[in-house]
C-alpha positions as CSV (number, residue, x, y, z in Angstrom):
1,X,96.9,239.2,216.5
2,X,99.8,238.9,218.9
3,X,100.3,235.8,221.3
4,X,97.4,234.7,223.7
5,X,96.6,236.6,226.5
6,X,95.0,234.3,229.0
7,X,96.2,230.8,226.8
8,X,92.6,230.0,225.7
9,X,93.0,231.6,222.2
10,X,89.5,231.5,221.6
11,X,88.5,233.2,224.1
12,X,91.2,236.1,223.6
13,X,89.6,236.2,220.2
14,X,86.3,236.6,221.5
15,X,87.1,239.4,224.0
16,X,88.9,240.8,220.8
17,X,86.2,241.5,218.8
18,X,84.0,242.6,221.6
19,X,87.2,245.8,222.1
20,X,86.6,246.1,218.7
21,X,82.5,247.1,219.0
22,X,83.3,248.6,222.1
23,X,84.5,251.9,219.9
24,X,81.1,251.8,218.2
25,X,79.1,249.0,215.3
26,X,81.0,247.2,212.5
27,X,80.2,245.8,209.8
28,X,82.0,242.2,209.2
29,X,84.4,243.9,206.9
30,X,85.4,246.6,209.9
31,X,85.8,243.8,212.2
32,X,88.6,242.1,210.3
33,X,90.7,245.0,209.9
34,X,89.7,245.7,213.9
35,X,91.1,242.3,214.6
36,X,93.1,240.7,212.2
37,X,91.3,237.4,212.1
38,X,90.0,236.1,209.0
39,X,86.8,236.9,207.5
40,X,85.3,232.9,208.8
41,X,86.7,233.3,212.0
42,X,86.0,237.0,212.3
43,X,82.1,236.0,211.2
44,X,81.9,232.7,213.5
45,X,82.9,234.4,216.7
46,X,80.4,237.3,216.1
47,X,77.9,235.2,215.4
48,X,78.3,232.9,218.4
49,X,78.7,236.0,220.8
50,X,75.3,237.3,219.4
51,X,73.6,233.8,220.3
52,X,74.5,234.9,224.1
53,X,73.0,238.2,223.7
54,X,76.2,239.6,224.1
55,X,76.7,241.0,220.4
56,X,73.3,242.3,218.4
57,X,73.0,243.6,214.5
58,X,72.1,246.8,214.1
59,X,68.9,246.9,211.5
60,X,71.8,248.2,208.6
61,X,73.2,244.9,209.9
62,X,76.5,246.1,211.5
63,X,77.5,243.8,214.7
64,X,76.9,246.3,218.2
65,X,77.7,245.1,221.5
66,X,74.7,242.9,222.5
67,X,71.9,244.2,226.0
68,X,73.5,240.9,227.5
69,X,76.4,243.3,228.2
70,X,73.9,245.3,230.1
71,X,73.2,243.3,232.6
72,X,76.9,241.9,233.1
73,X,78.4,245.4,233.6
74,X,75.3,246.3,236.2
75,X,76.5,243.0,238.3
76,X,80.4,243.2,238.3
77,X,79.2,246.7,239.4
78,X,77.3,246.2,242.5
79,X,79.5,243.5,243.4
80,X,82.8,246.0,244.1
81,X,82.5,246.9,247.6
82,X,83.2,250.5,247.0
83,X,80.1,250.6,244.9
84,X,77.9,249.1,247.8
85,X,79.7,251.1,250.4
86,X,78.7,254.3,248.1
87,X,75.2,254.4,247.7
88,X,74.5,256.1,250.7
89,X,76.2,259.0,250.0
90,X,75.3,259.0,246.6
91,X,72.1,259.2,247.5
92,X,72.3,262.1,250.1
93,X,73.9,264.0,247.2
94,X,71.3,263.5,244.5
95,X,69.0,264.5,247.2
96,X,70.8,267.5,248.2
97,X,71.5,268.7,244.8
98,X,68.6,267.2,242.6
99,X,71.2,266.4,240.1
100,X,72.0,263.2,238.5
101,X,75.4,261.5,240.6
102,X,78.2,259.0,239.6
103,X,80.9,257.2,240.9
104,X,84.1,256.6,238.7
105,X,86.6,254.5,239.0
106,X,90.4,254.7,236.7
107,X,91.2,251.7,234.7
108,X,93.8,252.4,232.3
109,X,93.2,255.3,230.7
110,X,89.6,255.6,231.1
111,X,87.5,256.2,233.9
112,X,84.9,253.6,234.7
113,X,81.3,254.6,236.0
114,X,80.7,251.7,238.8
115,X,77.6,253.4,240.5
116,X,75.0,256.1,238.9
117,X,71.6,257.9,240.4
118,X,69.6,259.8,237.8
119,X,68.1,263.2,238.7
120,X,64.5,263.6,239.0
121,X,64.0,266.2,236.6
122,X,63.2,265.2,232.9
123,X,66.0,266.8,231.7
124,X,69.0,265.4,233.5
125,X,72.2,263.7,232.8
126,X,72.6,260.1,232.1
127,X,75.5,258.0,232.5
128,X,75.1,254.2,232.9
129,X,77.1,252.1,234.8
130,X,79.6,250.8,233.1
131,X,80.4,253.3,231.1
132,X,84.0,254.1,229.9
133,X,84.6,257.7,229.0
134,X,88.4,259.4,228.3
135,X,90.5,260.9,231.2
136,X,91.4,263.5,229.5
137,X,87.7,265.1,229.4
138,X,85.3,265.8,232.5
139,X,86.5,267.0,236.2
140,X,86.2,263.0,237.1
141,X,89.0,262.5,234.7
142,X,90.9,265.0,235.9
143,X,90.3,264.0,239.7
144,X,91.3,260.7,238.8
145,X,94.5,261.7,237.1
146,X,95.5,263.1,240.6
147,X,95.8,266.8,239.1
148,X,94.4,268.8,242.2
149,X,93.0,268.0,245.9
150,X,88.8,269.8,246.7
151,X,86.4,269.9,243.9
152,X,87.1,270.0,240.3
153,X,84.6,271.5,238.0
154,X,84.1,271.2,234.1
155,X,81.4,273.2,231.7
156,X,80.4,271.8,228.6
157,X,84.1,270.0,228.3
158,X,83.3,266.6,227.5
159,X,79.4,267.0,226.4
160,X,77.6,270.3,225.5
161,X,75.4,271.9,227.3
162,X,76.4,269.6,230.1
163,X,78.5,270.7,233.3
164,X,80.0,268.6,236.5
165,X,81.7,268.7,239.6
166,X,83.6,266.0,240.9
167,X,86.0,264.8,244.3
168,X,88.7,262.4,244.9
169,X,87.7,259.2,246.9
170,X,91.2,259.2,248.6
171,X,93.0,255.8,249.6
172,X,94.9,255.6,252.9
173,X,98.2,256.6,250.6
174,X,95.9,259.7,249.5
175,X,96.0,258.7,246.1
176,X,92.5,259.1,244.4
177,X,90.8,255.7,244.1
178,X,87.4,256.7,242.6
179,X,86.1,260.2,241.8
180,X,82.5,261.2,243.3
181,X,80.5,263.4,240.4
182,X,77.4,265.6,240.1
183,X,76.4,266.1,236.6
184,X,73.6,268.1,235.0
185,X,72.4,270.5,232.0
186,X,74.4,274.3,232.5
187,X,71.0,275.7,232.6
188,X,70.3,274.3,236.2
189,X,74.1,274.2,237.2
190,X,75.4,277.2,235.6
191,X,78.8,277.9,234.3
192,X,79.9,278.0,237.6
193,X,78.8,274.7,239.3
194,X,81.9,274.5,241.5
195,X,80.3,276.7,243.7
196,X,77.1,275.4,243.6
197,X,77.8,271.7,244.4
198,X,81.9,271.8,245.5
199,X,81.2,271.3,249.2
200,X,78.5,268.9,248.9
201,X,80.8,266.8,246.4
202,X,83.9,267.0,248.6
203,X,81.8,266.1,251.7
204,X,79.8,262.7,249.7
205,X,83.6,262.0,248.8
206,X,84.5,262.1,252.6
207,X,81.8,259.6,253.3
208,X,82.6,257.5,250.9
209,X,86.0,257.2,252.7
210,X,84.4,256.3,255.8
211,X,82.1,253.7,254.7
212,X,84.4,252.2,252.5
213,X,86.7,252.2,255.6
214,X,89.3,254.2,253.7
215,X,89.6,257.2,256.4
């Protein structure tokens, strides 16, 4: 493990193991190669971090990031004003479409979901707030690498059977600075969901501007 991050070194090394279950359950073993810290330490700060309910064991008894985590990522969520200034339009979109809607956000290189709406059909797409999926998969990720301007469509690209359409949230710079999303099966969408959904995406983007006082 390099130098401290934030000069509380236990902390660092709490955060560190958490990155490390982000990628998926561990066994103790796993987590010392993840981290680097000795087996005691390694087992001590998992252990403590699963006391707050923000680490659980799986019933093989690998560590998984804890439900606490849940809850934390929901509030830092609604708490960014873009997320609050969002919902409206979000909601006119689920409406209009009858397909599940996200908001993403870049950080890094990831994209971020900050605000989700499920569809009302049983079989619908699912991403929870929070989430951190790859850039390089999904027309959010591509909308938030600043590849194109309109709507960006994807088919079965970064989940099969699964297809989406997504717009740039623009900044007053007109750089992207979230990516509005429709998401749902490819039986319902089509292969072709672009022209389904593309103006009704671009236009929730545009409102997203305004209430977010971005126009």
């Amino acid at each position: 493990m390099g130098s401290s991050v934030s000069g509380v070194g236990v902390v660092d090394k709490a955060v560190a193991v958490l990155g490390a279950l982000e990628r998926g359950p561990c066994s103790l073993g796993e987590l010392v190669e993840a981290t680097g810290f000795s087996r005691a330490t390694t087992h001590r700060l998992a252990v403590a971090l699963e006391a707050h309910g923000l680490v659980r064991r799986n019933p093989d008894g690998r560590f998984a990031l804890g439900v606490g985590l849940v809850a934390l990522g929901r509030a830092a969520a609604e708490a960014l004003p873009l997320s609050s200034a969002a919902q409206p339009a979000l909601r006119g979109l689920r409406d209009a479409t009858g397909e599940s809607v996200q908001l993403y956000v870049r950080e890094g290189d990831r994209r971020v979901c900050i605000a989700a709406l499920e569809s009302p059909h049983g079989l619908r797409t699912i991403v929870p707030m929070g989430a951190s999926l790859p850039l390089d998969a999904g027309s959010a990720g591509r909308v938030l690498s600043g590849a194109t301007d309109g709507w960006v469509e994807s088919v079965g690209e970064r989940e099969a059977g699964v297809a989406s359409v997504s717009a740039a949230v623009r900044g007053p710079g007109g750089a992207p600075v979230a990516a509005v999303s429709v998401s749902g099966p490819i039986e319902r969408t089509t292969r072709r969901p672009g022209s389904r959904y593309g103006a009704a995406v671009v236009a929730a983007a545009r409102e997203v501007e305004q209430a977010a006082g971005l126009a």
